[in-house]
N, C-alpha and C positions, 0 to 999 in steps of 0.2 A: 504494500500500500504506500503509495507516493505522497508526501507532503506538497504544501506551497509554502513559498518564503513571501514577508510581506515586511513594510516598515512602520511603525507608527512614531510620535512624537508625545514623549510625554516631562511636559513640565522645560519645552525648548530643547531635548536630548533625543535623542535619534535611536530606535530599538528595532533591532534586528529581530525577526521569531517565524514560527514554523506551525505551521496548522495541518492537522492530520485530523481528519475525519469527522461528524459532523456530530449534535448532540446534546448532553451537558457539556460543561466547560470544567476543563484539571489543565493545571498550568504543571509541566514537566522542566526540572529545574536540573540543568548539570553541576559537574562537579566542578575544581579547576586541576589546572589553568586551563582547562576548555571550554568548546563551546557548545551553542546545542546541537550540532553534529549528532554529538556522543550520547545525545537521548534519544537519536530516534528510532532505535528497538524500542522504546519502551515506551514512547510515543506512536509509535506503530501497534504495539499491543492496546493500548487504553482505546486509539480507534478502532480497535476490531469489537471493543465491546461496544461499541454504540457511541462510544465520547467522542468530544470534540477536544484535542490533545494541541496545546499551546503551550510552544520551548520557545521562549526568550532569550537571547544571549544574554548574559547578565551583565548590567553595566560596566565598562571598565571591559569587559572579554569579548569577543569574537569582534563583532562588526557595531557592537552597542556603546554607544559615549559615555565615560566614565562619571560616577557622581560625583559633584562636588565637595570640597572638605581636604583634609590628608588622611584622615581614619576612619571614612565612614564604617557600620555597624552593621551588623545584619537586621538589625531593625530600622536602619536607614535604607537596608536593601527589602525589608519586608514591604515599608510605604512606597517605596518605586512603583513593588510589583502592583499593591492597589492601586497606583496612579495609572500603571500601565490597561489593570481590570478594566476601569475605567473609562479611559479612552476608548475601550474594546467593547466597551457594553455588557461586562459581564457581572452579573449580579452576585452571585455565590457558586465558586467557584472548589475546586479538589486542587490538590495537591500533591503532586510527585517529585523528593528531590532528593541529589545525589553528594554524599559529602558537606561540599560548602553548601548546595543546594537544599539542602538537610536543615541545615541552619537556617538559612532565608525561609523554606518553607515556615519553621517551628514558628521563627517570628511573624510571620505574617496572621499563622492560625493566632497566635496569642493575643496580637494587636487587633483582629479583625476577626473575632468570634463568629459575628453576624453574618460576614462574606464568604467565611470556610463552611467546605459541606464536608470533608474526611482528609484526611492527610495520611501519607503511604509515603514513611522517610528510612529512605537503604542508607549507613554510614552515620548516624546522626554522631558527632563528636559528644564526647564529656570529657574532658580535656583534662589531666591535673596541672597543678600551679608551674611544677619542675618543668614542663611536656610547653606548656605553652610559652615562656621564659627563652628556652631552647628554640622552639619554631620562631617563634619572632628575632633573634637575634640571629638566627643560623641560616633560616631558609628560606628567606626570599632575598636573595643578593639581588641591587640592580639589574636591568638588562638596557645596556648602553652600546650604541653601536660603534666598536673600533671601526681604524682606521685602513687595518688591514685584511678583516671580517673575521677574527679570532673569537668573535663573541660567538659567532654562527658554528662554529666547531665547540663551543662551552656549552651550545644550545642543544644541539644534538647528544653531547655527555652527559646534559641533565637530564633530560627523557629518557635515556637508556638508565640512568642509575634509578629514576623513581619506580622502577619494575624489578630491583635487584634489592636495595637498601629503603626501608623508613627510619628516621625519616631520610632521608636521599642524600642529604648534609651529613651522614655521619655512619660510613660505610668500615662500617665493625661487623664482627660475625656474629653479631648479638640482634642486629639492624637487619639482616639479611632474610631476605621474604623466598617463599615459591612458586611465587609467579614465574611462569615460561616468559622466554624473553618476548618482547614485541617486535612483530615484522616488522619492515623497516616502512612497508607504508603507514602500518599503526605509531610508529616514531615520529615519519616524517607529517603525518595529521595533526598530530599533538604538538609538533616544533610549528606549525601554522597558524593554528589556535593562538600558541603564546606571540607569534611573527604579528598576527592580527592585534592583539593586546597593548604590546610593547611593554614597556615599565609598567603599565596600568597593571598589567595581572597580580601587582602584590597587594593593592588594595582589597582585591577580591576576596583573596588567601586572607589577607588576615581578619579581616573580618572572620570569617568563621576560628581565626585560630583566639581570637576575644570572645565569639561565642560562649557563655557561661549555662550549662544546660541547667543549673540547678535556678536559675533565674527565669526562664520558660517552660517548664513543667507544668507547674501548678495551674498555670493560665492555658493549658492546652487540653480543651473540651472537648475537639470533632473528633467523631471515632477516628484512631489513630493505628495505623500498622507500621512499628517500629524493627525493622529488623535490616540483616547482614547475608551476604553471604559466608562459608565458613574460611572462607580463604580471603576475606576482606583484610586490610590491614586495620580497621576499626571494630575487628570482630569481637576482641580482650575488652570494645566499651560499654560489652551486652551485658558483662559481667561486674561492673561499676557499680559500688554504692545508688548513686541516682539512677540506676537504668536495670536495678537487679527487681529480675524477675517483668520486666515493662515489655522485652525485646524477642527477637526468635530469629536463629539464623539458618537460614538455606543450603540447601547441597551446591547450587551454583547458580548462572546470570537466568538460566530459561526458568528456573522455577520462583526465583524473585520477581521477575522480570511479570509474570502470569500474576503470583500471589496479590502483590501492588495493584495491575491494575482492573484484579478481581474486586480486590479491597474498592476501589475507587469506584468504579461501576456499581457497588450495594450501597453507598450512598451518596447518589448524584447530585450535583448543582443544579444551578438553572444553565439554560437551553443558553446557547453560546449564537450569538448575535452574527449577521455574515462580514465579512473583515474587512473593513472600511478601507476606501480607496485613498488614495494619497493622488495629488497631483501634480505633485513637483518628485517622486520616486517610487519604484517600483520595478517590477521583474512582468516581462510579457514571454507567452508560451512561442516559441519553436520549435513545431513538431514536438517531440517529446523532451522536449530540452525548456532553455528559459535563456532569457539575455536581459542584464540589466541597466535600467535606462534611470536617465536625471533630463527635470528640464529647467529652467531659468525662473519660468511662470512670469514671464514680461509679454505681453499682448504685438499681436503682427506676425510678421510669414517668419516659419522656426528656422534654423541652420542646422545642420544635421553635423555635428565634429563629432571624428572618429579618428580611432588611437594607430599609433603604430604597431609593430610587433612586439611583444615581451613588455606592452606599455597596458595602462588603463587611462579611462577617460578622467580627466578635470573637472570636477564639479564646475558647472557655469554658474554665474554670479549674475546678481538683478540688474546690475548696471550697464551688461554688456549685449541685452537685447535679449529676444526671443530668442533660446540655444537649447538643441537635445542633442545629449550624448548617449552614446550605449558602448556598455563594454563586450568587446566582439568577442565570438565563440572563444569558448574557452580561458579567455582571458578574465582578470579581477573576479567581479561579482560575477560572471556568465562562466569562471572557470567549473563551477558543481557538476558535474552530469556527461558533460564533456570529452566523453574518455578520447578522442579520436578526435583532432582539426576536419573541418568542412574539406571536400576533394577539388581541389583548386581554385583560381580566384571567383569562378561562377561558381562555388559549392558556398564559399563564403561571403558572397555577396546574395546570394538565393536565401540565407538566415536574416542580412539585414534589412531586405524587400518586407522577407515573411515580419520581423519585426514592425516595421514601417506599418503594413500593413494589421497587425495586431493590436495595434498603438494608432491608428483610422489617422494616420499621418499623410496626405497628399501633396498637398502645394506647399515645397520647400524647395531650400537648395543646401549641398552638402558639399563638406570641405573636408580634407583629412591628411595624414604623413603618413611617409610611407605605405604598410599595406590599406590605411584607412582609406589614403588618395586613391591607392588603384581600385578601392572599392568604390569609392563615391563618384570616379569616373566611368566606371563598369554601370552603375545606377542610372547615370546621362544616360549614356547610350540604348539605355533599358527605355527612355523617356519615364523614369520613374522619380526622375528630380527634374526642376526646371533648369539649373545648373549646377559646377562642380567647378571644383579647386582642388588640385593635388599640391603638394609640397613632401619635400624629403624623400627620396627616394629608398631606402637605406642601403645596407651593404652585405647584407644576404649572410648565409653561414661560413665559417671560415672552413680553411683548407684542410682536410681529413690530414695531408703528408705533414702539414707544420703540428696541426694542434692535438691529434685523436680526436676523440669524441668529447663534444663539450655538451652532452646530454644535459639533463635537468631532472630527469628522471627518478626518484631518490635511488640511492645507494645502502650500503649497509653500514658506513661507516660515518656519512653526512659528506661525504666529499661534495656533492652537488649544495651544499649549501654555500660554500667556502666560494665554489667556484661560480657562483651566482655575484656573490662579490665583487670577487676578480673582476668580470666581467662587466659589471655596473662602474666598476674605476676605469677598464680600458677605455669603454667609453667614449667617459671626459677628454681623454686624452688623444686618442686618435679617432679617424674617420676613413673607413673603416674599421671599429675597437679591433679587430683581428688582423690589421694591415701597417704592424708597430715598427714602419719605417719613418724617415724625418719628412719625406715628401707628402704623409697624410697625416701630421700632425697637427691637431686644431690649434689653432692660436688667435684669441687666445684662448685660451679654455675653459669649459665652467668652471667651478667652484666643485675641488673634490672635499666637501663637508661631510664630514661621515653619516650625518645623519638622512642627507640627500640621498647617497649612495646606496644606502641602507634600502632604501623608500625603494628604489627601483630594482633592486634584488630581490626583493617582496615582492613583487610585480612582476618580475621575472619566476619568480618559484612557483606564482599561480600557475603561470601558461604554461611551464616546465618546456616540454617538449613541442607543444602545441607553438611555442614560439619560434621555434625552429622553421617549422612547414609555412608560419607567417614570414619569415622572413627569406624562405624562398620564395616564394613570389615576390616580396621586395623588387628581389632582387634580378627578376625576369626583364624582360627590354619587350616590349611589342613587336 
């Protein structure tokens, strides 16, 4: 069962979430440093009993803007999520969360009696004083982008260590868990999540690491299914003075995964409202895929700007006119689903028609760089824009004999992270980044700011490989 991705706005902040199925309404809450990716087994499950299953990314994580403050709380995260009900129309709503999510749910039932129909929390912490002391001083280090992308290689050893040691900061043979290792595409989703986050993911975390479970008990009335799996690293919190004898743990993910949102189905909310449209952002269907679009919301005939390869679109501003963007297959927000680039430059222009046309877009005109241009010139000739502007050609993929493979693809050891970097410096510096003689040297050059560099490595990780196939065609001549 497929979800939709949608945006809303609550309280001026931008919230990324995911609807599956139609119904009562249970908001599905992940853990961190991820996003809601990582709930949607179990947002899939609650849709199959009839629910209408709402993952938020939680402020601060995936694609949702961080709250204000330097220490928000879980009950600063509890009134978000009612802000969020809210804008949603959702009256009284169920609860599923995971971890930190565990947290945020507790607080919301406690804060919001009236609005909670049941809560179903896997992981919920009880934290002792020594345990939280530790986590806060040890384990959330900054994530700050070097100059030479050494973070990107730190980032890769921290998601491999949170599958071997808890807590991850302090790898003793005391620490060491039995979790099978994680594929390296389950590494490299989880190094995305926190890529998407940035520094923001520590506020998330700590939040639930201030969580005080003995402080939201007593205020938690809606039937409540508290439980673990047995291989959780929060399994030992079933057994806690506050949580002895309250909790139950599972043989593993399918049968939690069922119990939850059995639990949540016996005592429903109200009926979950249909998902309000936004008109400055959004995701429109492409065949079975999605592409997502921003518009300016300035009145008069729109511009259609489209990105280059291994690039995303520019949110456009109010000042600059009537402007839609869409981030092309694969790329940024349209990288989900994607597994495979469009089959040449009509394969990839035939998604941004089918957009156009999803989006009741006619009388415009489109401009773009690199492959955007050959797309929006491709769209002339279609007579599907009144006109077109190409700019930037780019410089296609570099030479198999000089460089190997500069794939993007992840690896097992995070090299494609590293080498994402790399790449976003050559860049700045040459034109074409893979032609590092003096004759295609830019001059003068941007600004290699690490944090810039960073930005387009990200951007590059999305399209991985899809940016490859965009940049040959760049790099074709008519």
């Amino acid at each position: 069962m497929s979800g939709s991705r949608h945006f809303a706005v609550v309280e001026g902040r931008e919230v990324l979430y995911r609807r599956f199925g139609e119904g009562p309404a249970v908001f599905v809450l992940h853990g961190s440093p991820q996003a809601s990716r990582a709930v949607i087994a179990v947002a899939e499950a609650c849709a199959a009993r009839g629910l209408c299953a709402i993952a938020p990314d939680t402020p601060g994580a995936g694609m949702s803007d961080p709250l204000p403050g330097e220490r928000p709380t879980s009950a600063d995260y509890g009134r978000h999520l009612r802000g969020l009900a809210d804008v949603l129309g959702l009256k009284r709503v169920g609860l599923y969360g995971f971890h930190t999510g565990a947290a945020t749910a507790c607080a919301f039932a406690g804060l919001f009696p009236d609005r909670t129909a049941a809560v179903a929390l896997e992981g919920l912490p009880a934290w002792t004083e020594d345990e939280r002391a530790d986590f806060t001083a040890n384990y959330l280090p900054s994530f700050q982008p070097s100059w030479d992308g050494s973070h990107m290689a730190w980032l890769w050893a921290r998601m491999e260590e949170q599958v071997l040691f808890f807590p991850w900061s302090s790898p003793t043979p005391g620490a060491r868990m039995r979790y099978p290792v994680t594929p390296k595409e389950g590494v490299h989703a989880n190094c995305m999540d926190l890529l998407d986050a940035g520094d923001a993911y520590r506020a998330v975390y700590q939040a639930a690491f201030d969580f005080r479970l003995a402080d939201w008990l007593p205020r938690l009335v809606a039937p409540a299914l508290i439980a673990t799996t047995e291989f959780d690293v929060l399994r030992a919190h079933l057994d806690r003075p506050e949580m002895e004898g309250l909790g139950r743990a599972f043989a593993g993910l399918p049968e939690i995964q069922a119990a939850c949102a059995d639990h949540l189905a016996a005592h429903p909310g109200a009926a979950a409202s249909p998902a309000p449209v936004l008109t400055d952002r959004g995701f429109v269907a492409v065949g079975a895929e999605a592409l997502a679009w921003r518009a300016s919301g300035a009145p008069g005939q729109p511009v259609l700007r489209l990105h280059a390869a291994g690039d995303l679109s520019t949110p456009p501003t109010p000042d600059e006119g009537p402007v839609i963007t869409l981030d092309l297959p694969g790329h940024g927000l349209s990288a989900e689903g994607w597994k495979a680039p469009p089959t040449g430059l009509e394969g990839w222009t035939d998604a941004v028609a089918a957009a156009l046309d999803g989006l009741g877009l006619r009388e415009l005109t489109a401009e773009g760089e690199g492959i955007g241009g050959r797309i929006a010139l491709a769209l002339h000739r279609r007579n599907r824009v009144m006109a077109a502007r190409a700019t930037g050609p780019g410089g296609g993929p570099p030479p198999e004999a000089d460089f190997g493979s500069v794939s993007l693809t992840p690896e097992w050891d995070g090299a494609h992270l590293v080498r994402a970097c790399r790449i976003a410096r050559w860049e700045r510096l040459y034109a074409p980044w893979h032609d590092r003689t003096p004759a295609r040297a830019r001059a003068p050059f941007d600004t290699l700011d690490p944090v810039s560099i960073h930005a387009r490595a990200v951007s590059l990780l999305k399209a991985h490989d899809r940016w490859l196939a965009a940049a040959r065609i760049e790099a074709q001549t008519d």
